[in-house]
Phi, psi and omega in degrees: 000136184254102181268136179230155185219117186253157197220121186002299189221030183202119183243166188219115200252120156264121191251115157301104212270171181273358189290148184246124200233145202249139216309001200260350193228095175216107168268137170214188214207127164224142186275112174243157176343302180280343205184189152273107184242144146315077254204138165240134187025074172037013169275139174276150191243306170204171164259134158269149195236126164276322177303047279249123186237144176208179215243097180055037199072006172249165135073065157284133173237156153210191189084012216217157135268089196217151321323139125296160168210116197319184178263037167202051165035037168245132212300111168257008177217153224218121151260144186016072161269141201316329175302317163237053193308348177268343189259147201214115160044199167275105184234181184205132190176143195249166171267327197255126151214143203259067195248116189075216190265017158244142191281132185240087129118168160250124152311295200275344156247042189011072164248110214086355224206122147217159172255162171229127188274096203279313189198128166220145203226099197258119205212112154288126175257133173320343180262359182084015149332156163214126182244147175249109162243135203255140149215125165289131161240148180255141187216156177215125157332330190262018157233107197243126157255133192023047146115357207231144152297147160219183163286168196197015165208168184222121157264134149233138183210135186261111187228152203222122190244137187262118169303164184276143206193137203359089182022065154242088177240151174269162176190117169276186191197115113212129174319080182259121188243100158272104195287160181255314181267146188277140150089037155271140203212156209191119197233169168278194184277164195255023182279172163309343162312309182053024179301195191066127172184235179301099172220181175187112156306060212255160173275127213261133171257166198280346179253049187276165186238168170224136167230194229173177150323319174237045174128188169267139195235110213244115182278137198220177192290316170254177194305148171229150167285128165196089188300127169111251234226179175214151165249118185249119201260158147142185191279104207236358176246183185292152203082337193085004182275171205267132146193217185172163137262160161265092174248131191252127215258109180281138173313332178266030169255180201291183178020044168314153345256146180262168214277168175254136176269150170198120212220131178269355181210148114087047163160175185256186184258148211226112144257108178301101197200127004268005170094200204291328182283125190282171199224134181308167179224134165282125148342303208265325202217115185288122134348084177254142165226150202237138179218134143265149198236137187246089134319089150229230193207134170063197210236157212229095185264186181298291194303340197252325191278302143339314190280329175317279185298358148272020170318000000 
């Protein structure tokens, strides 16, 4: 059975599996003002924002995710915050975009930039799975054909939500960028940071901690190494209780495993890709980058954080 629910520029098709999923694991989906929200057992799970929204008239956005949500329903993530009013919930965004030799905007502090949310799609999975698949068009002012904005990118983008499962959810990311113009091209900041890709804007408790695959990893002013994945800890659930994310850096992405932007106050956590030097995009053969993210409640070591991401 197919539901489609249409909207000016966006319909949302819910496809029903014939599998009957059992009461402790029912991802389902609802149309809100901003977005789409996720809901497991009518708990919320995170809003995809559809919607194009802004800030006194500045910093339109869509594309994006916020609220998150711990698994004991407490807000884990930050839109346009006074510090930074352009970082928004779990986005993915560059400083640099390129066609030839003009610069048409920055995404990440969404200047000149906007998206259109196009198409989105809600599919319950046979494995009890639930996938949201978004296509984008990325537009900017400064790129005009015979007087009209067009697009000048194509976003599909797969995101995969795992029911909670031993004070754990999984959420998958991936990301396909198919340029619409030859000599588009798509950079970081162009300081020694190289920040921009993959980030999520989150609430940082004052005793968070980050550790990696080989130990604790101390944020530092330019990018640091923690190959596969980085955790970020403390008390982050509701009560003040222990619980952390996980963003998990996938093996098959370009320059694996890549590097981390990573601020302990007043900004967000980054794998940082493709760093300040831009890197062209194909016509033909869409850019896939791939990220996961682990929610969880109480602590979280390395060997369980593996074993998750060999599912």
């Amino acid at each position: 059975m197919k539901k489609i629910i249409n909207t000016k520029r966006l319909y949302v098709a819910l496809l029903l599996s014939i599998v009957f999923f059992s009461a402790s694991a029912q991802l389902s989906m609802k149309k809100t003002g901003e977005g789409i929200l996720i809901t497991e057992n009518n708990k919320a799970v995170f809003v995809y924002h559809t919607q194009p929204e802004n800030l006194n008239g500045e910093y339109g956005r869509c594309n994006y995710i916020h609220p998150l949500y711990s698994l004991k329903g407490k807000i884990l993530t930050e839109d346009s915050p006074s510090d930074h009013p352009h970082q928004r919930g779990i986005f993915w965004a560059w400083h640099q975009v390129w066609i030839g030799d003009q610069r048409i905007g920055d995404p990440w502090e969404i200047k000149h930039f906007k998206q259109s949310v196009e198409e989105v799609e809600f599919i319950k999975q046979g494995n009890g799975t639930a996938l949201l698949n978004t296509e984008v068009n990325w537009l900017s002012d400064q790129w005009k054909k015979y007087g009209s904005e067009v697009p000048y990118l194509k976003e599909r983008t797969k995101i995969i939500v795992w029911p909670e499962s031993g004070l754990v959810r999984r959420i998958d990311f991936e990301i396909s960028l198919l340029a619409l113009e030859e000599g588009l091209k798509l950079g970081g900041s162009e300081d020694e940071k190289g920040y921009g890709g993959f980030s999520v804007r989150m609430v940082l408790p004052d005793d968070v901690v980050f550790t990696g695959p080989e130990g604790e990893v101390q944020p530092q002013e330019n990018a640091v190494q923690s190959p596969g994945f980085i955790n970020i800890s403390g008390s982050i659930e509701a009560g003040d209780k222990p619980g952390g994310i996980v963003i998990v850096d996938h093996p098959d992405n370009p320059a694996y495993p890549q590097l981390w932007v990573l601020r302990d106050k007043n900004s967000m956590q980054n794998a940082a890709w493709p760093g300040r030097g831009p890197v062209a995009l194909s016509t033909s053969k869409a850019l896939v980058l791939k990220y996961s993210l682990l929610v969880y409640s109480g602590k979280l070591n390395t060997r369980k954080i593996e074993k998750l991401m060999n599912k």
